[in-house]
MDTraj code that builds the backbone (N, CA, C; nanometers):
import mdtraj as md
import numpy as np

residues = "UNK UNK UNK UNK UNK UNK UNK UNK UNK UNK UNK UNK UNK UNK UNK UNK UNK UNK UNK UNK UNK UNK UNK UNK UNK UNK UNK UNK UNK UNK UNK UNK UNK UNK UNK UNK UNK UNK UNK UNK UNK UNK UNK UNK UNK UNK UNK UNK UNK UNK UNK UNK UNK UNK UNK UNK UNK UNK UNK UNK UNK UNK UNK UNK UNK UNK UNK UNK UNK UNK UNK UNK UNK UNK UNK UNK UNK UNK UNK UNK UNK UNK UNK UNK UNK UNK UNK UNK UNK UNK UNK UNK UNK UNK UNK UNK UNK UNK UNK UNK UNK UNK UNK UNK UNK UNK UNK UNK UNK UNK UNK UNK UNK UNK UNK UNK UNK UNK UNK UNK UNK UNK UNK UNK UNK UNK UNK UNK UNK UNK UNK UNK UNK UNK UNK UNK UNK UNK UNK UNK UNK UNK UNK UNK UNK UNK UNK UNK UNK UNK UNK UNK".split()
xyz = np.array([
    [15.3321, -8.7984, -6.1165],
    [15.2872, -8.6636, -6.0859],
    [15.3870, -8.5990, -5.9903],
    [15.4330, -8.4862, -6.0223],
    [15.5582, -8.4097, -5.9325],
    [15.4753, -8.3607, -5.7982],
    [15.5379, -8.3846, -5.6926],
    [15.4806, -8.3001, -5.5838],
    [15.5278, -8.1697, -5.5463],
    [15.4903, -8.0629, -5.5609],
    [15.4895, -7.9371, -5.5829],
    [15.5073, -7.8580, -5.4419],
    [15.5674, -7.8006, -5.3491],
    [15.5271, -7.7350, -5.2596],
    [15.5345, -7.5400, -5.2805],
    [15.4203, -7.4774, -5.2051],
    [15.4275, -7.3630, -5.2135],
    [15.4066, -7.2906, -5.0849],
    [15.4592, -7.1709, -5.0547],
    [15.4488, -7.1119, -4.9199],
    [15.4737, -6.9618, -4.9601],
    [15.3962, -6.8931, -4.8820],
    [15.4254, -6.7453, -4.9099],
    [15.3541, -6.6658, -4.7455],
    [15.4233, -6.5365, -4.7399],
    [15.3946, -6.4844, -4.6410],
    [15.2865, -6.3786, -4.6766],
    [15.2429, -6.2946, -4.6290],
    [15.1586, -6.1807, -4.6760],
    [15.1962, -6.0886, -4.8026],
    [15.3526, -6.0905, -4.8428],
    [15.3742, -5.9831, -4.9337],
    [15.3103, -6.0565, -5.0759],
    [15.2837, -6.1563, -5.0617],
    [15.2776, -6.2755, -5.1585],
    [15.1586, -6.3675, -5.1465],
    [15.1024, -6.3049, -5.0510],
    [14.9754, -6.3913, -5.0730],
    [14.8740, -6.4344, -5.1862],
    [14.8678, -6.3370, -5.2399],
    [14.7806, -6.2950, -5.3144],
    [14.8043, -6.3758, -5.4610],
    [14.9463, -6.3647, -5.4799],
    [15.0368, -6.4511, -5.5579],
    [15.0234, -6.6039, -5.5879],
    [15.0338, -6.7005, -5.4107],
    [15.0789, -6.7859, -5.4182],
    [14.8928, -6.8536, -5.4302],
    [14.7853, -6.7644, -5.4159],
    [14.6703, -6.8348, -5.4162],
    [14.6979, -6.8665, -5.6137],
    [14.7308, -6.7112, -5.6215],
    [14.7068, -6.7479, -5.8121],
    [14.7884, -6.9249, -5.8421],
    [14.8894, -6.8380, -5.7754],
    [15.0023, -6.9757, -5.8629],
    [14.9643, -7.1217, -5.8637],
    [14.9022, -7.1570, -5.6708],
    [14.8134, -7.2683, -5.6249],
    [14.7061, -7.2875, -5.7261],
    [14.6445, -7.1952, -5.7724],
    [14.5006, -7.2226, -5.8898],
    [14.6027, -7.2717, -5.9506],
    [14.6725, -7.2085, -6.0646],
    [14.7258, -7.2851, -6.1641],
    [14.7984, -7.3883, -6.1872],
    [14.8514, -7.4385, -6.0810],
    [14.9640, -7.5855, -6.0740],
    [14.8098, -7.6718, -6.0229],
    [14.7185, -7.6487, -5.9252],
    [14.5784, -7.7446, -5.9402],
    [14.5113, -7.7945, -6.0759],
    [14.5291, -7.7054, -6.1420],
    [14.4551, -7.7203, -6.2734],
    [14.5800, -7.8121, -6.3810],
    [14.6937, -7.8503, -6.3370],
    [14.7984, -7.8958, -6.4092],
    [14.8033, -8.0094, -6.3322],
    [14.9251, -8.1184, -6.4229],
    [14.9671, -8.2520, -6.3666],
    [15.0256, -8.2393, -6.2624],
    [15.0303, -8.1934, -6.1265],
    [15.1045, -8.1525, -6.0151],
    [15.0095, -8.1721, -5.8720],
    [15.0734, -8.2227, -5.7712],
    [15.0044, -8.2109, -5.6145],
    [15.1083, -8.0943, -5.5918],
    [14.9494, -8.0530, -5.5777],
    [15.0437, -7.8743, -5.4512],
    [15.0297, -7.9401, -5.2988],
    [15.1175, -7.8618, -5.2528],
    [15.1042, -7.8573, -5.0945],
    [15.1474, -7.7489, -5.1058],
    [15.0362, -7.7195, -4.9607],
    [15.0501, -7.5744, -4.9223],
    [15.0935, -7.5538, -4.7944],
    [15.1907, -7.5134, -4.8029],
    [15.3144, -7.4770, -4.6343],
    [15.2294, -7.3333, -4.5880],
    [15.1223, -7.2535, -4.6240],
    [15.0588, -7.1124, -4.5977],
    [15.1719, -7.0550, -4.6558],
    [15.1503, -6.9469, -4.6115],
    [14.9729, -6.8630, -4.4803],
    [14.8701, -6.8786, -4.5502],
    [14.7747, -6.9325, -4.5086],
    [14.6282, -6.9712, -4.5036],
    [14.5611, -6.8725, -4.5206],
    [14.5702, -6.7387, -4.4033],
    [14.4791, -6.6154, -4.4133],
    [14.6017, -6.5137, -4.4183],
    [14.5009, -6.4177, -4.5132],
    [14.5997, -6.2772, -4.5362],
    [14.6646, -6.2241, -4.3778],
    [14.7679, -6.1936, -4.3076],
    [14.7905, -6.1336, -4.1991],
    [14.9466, -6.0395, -4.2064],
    [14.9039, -5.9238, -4.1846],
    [15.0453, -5.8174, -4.2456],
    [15.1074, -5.8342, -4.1139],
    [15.1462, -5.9401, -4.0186],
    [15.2061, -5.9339, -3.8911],
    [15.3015, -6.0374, -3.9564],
    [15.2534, -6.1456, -4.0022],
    [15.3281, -6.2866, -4.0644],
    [15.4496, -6.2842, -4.0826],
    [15.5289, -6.3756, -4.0564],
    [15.6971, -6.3826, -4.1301],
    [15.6724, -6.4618, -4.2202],
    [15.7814, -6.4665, -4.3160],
    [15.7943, -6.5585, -4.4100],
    [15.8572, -6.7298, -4.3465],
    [15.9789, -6.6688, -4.2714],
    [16.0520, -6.8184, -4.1785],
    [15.9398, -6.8917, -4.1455],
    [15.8507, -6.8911, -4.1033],
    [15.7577, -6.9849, -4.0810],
    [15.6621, -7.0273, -4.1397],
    [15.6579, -6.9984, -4.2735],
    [15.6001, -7.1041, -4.4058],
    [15.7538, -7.1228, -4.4682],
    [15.8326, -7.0647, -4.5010],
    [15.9317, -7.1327, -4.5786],
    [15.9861, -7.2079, -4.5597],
    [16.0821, -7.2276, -4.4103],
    [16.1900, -7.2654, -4.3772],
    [16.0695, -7.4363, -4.3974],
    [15.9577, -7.4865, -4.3568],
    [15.9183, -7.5784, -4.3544],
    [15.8648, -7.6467, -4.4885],
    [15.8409, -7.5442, -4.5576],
    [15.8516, -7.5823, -4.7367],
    [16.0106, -7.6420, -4.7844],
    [16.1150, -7.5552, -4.7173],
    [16.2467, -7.6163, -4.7633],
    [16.2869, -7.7436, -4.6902],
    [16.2233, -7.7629, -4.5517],
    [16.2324, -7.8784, -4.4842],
    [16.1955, -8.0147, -4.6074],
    [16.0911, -7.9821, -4.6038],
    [16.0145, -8.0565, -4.7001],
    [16.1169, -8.0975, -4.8828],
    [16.1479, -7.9965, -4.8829],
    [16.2505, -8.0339, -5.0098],
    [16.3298, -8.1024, -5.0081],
    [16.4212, -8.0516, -4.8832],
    [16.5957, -8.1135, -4.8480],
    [16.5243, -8.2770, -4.8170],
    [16.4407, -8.2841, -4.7518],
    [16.3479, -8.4579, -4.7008],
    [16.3171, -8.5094, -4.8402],
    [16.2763, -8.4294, -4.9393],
    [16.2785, -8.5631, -5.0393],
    [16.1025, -8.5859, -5.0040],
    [16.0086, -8.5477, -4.9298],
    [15.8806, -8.5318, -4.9653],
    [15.8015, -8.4567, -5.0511],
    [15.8658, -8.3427, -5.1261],
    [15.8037, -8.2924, -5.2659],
    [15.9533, -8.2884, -5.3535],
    [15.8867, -8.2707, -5.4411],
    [16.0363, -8.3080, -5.5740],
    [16.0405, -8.1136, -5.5902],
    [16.0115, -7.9931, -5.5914],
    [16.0377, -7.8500, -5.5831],
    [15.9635, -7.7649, -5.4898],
    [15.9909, -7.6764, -5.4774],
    [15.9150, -7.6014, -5.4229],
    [15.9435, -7.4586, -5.4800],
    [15.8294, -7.3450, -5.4409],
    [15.8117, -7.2468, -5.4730],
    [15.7783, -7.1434, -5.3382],
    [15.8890, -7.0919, -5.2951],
    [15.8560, -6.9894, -5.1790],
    [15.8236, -6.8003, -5.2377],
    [15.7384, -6.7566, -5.1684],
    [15.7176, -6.6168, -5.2265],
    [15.7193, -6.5185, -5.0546],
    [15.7622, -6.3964, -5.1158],
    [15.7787, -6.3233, -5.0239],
    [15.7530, -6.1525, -5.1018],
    [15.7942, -6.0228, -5.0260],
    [15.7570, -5.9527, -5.1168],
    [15.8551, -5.9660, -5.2228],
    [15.9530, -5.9275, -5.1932],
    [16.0497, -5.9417, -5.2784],
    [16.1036, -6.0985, -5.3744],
    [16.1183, -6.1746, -5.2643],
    [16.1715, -6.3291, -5.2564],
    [16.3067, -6.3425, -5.2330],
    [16.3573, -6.2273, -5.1504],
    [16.4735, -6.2512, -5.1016],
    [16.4635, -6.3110, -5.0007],
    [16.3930, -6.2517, -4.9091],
    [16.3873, -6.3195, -4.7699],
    [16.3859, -6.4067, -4.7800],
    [16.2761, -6.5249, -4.8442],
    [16.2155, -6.6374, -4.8892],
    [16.3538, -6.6836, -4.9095],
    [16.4371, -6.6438, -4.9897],
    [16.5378, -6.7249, -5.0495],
    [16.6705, -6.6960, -4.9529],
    [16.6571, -6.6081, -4.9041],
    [16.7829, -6.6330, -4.7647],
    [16.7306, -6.7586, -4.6631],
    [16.6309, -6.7475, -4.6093],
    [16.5881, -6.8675, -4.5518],
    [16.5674, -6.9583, -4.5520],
    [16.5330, -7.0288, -4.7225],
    [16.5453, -7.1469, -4.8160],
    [16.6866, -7.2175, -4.8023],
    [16.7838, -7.1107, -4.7810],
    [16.9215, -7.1655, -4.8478],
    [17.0026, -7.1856, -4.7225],
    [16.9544, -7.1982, -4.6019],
    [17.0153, -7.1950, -4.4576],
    [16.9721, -7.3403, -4.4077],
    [16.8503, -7.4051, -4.5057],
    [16.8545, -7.5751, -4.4540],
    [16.9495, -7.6344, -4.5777],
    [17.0037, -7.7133, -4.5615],
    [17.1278, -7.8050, -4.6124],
    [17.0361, -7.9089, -4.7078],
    [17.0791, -7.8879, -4.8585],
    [17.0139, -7.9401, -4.9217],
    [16.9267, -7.8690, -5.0195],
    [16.8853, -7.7695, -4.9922],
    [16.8201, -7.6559, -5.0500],
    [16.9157, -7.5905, -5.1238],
    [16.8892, -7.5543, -5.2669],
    [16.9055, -7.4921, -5.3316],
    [16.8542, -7.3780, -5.4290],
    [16.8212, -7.2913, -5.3995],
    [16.7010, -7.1643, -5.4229],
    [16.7621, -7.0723, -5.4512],
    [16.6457, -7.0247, -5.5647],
    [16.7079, -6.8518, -5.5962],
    [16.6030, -6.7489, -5.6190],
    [16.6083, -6.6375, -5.6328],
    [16.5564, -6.5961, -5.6464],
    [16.5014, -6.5642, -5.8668],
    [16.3907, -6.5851, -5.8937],
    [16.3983, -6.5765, -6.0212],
    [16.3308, -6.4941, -6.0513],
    [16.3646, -6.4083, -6.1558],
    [16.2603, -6.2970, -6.2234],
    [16.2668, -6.2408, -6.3815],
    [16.3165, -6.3979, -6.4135],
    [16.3540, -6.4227, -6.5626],
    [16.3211, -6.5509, -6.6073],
    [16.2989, -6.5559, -6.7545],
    [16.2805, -6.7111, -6.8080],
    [16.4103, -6.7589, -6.7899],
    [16.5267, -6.7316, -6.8420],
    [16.6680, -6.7840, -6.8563],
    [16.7104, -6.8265, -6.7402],
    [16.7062, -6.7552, -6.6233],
    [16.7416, -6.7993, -6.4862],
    [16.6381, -6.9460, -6.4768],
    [16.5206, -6.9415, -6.4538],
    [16.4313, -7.0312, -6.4344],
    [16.4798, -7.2014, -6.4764],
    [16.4998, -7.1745, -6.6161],
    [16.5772, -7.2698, -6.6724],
    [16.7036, -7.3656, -6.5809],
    [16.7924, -7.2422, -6.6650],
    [16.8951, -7.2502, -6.5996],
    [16.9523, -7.3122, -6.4651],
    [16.9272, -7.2101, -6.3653],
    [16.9141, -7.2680, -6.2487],
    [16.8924, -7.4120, -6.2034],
    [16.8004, -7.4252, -6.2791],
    [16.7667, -7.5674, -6.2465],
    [16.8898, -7.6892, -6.3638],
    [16.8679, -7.6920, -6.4438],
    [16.9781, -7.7615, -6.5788],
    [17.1351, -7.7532, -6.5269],
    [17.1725, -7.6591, -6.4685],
    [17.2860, -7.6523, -6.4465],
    [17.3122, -7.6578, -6.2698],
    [17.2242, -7.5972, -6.1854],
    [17.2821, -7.6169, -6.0313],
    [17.2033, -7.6886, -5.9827],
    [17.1071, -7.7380, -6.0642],
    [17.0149, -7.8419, -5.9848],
    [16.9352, -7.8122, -5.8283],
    [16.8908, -7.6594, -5.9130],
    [16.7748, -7.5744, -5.8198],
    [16.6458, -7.6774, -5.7675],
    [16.6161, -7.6256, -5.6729],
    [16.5535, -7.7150, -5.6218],
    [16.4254, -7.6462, -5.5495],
    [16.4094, -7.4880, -5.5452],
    [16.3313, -7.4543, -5.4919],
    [16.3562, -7.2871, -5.5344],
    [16.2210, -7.2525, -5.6008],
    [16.2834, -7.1082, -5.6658],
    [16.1955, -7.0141, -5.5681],
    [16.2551, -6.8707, -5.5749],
    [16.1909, -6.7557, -5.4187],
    [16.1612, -6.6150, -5.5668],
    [16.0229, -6.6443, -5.5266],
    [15.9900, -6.5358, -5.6280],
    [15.8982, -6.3914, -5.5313],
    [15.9239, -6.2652, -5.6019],
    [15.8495, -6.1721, -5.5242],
    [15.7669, -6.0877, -5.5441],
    [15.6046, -6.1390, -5.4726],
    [15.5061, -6.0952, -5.4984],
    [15.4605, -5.9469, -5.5598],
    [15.5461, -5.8920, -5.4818],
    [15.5528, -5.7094, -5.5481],
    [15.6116, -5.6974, -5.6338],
    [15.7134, -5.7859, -5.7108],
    [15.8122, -5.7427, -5.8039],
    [15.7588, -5.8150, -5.9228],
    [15.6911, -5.9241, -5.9491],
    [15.6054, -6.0029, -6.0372],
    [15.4643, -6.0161, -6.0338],
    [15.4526, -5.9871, -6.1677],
    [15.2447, -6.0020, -6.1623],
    [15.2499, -6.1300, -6.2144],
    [15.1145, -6.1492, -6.1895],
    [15.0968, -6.3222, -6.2148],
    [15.1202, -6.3583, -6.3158],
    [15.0963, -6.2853, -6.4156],
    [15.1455, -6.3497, -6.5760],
    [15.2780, -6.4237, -6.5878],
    [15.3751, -6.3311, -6.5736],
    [15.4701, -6.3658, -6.5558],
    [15.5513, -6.4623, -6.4844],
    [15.4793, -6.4333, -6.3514],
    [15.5497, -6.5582, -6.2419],
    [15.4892, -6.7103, -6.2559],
    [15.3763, -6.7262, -6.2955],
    [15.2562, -6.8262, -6.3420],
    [15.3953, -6.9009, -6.4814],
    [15.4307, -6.7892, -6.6001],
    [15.5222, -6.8669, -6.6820],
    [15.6522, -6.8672, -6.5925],
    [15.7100, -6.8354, -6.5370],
    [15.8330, -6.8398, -6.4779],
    [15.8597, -6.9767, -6.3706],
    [15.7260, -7.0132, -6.3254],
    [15.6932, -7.0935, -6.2803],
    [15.7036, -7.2703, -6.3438],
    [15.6024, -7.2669, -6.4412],
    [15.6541, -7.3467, -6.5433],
    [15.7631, -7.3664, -6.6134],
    [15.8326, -7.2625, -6.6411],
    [15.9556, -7.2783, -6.6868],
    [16.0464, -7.3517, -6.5551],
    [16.0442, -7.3251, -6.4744],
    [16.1263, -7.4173, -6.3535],
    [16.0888, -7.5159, -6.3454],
    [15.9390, -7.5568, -6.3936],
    [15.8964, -7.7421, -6.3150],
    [15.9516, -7.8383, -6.4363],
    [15.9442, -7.7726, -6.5698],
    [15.9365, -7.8314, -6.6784],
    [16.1145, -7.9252, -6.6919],
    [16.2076, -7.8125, -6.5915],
    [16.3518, -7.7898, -6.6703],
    [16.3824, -7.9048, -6.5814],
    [16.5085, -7.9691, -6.6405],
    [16.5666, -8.1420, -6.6005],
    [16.7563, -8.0851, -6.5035],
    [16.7672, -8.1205, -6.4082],
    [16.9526, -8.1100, -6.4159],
    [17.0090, -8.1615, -6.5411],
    [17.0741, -8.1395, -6.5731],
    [17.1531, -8.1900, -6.7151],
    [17.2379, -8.2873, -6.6631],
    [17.3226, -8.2498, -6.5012],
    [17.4116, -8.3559, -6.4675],
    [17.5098, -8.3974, -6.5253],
    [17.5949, -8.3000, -6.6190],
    [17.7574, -8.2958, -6.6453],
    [17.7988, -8.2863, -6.5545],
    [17.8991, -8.3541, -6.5594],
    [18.0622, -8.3820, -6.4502],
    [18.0548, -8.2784, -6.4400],
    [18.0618, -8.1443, -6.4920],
    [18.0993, -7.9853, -6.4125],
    [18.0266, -7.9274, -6.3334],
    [17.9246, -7.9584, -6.3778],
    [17.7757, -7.9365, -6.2795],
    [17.7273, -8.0572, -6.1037],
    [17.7992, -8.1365, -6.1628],
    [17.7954, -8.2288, -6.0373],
    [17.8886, -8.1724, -5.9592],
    [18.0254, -8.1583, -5.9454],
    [18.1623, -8.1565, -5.9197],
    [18.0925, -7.9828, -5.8815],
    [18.0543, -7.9333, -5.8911],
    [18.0383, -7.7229, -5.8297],
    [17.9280, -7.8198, -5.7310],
    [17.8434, -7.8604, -5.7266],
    [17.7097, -7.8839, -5.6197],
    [17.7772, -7.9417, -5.5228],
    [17.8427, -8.0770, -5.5637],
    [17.9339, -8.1260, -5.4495],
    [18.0333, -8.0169, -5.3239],
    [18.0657, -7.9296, -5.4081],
    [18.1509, -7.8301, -5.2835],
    [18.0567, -7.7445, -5.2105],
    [17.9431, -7.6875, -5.2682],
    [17.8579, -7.6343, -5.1891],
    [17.7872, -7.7217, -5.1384],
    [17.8078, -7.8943, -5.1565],
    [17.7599, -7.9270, -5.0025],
    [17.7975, -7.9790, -4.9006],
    [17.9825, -7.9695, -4.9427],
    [18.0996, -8.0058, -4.8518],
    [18.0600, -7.8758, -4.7715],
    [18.0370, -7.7711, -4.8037],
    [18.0263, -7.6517, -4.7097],
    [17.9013, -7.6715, -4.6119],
    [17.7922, -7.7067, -4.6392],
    [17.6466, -7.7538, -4.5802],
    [17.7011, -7.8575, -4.4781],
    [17.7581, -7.9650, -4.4869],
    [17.8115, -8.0585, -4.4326],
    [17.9345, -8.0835, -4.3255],
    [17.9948, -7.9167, -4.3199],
    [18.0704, -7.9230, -4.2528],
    [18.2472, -7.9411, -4.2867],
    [18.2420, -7.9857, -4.3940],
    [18.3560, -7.9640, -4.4920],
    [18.3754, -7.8330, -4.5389],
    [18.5075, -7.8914, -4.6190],
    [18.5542, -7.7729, -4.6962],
    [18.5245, -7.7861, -4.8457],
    [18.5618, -7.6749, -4.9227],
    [18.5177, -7.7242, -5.0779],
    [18.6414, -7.8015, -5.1616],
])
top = md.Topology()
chain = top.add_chain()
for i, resn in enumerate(residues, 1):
    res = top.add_residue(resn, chain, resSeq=i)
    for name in ("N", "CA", "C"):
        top.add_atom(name, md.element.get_by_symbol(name[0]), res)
traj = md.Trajectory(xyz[None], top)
């Protein structure tokens, strides 16, 4: 069973309860990084950055951060070492992302996606495998000579 993490701030609340119903009702443990209660004061840094903690550690196998947009979400995802996140608002990216850069945590945004959509966009990311060609290994490796303090 994949362990799943999800976190969203207020722009996305509303979102990440849907998305939480639907990965419950599937082969998946959610964890929930919050916000707990609706609050329009909330940042996102403080459910995400600890959802991506949680990734880069190797205690859930993806995660799913939401924000309004999911930029924020995904600027802050991509500042712990190890994290690899994007923002998605397509099936092809969803995929992708993951098969080829070996995404690891996708930033979707509550105002910019209704649940239909993000609910499949969603699945489309848990489902997808790294492919793990030499070309695809060999690009991840330099972006994490850069994480690490190296060069690429």
């Amino acid at each position: 069973m994949m362990r799943v993490g999800i976190a969203a701030d207020h722009g996305a609340f509303a979102l990440k309860g849907y998305l939480a119903g639907l990965l419950g009702k599937s082969d998946y443990e959610v964890v929930d990084f919050g916000a707990f209660e609706l609050n329009p004061d909330d940042d996102y840094p403080d459910f995400v950055i600890p959802l991506a903690q949680a990734v880069a550690a190797g205690k859930i196998e993806r995660g799913i951060a939401l924000c309004g947009s999911g930029i924020g979400a995904c600027i802050a995802a991509n500042k712990v070492a190890g994290v690899r996140a994007g923002v998605i608002d397509n099936e092809f990216s969803a995929h992708q992302g993951v098969e080829d850069d070996n995404m690891n945590l996708m930033c979707l945004g509550g105002h910019v996606l209704g649940d239909s959509l993000a609910g499949e966009l969603v699945s489309i990311f848990l489902a997808a495998r790294f492919k793990g060609a030499e070309r695809y290994v060999r690009r991840i490796a330099k972006v994490t000579a850069l994480e690490t303090g190296g060069t690429r």
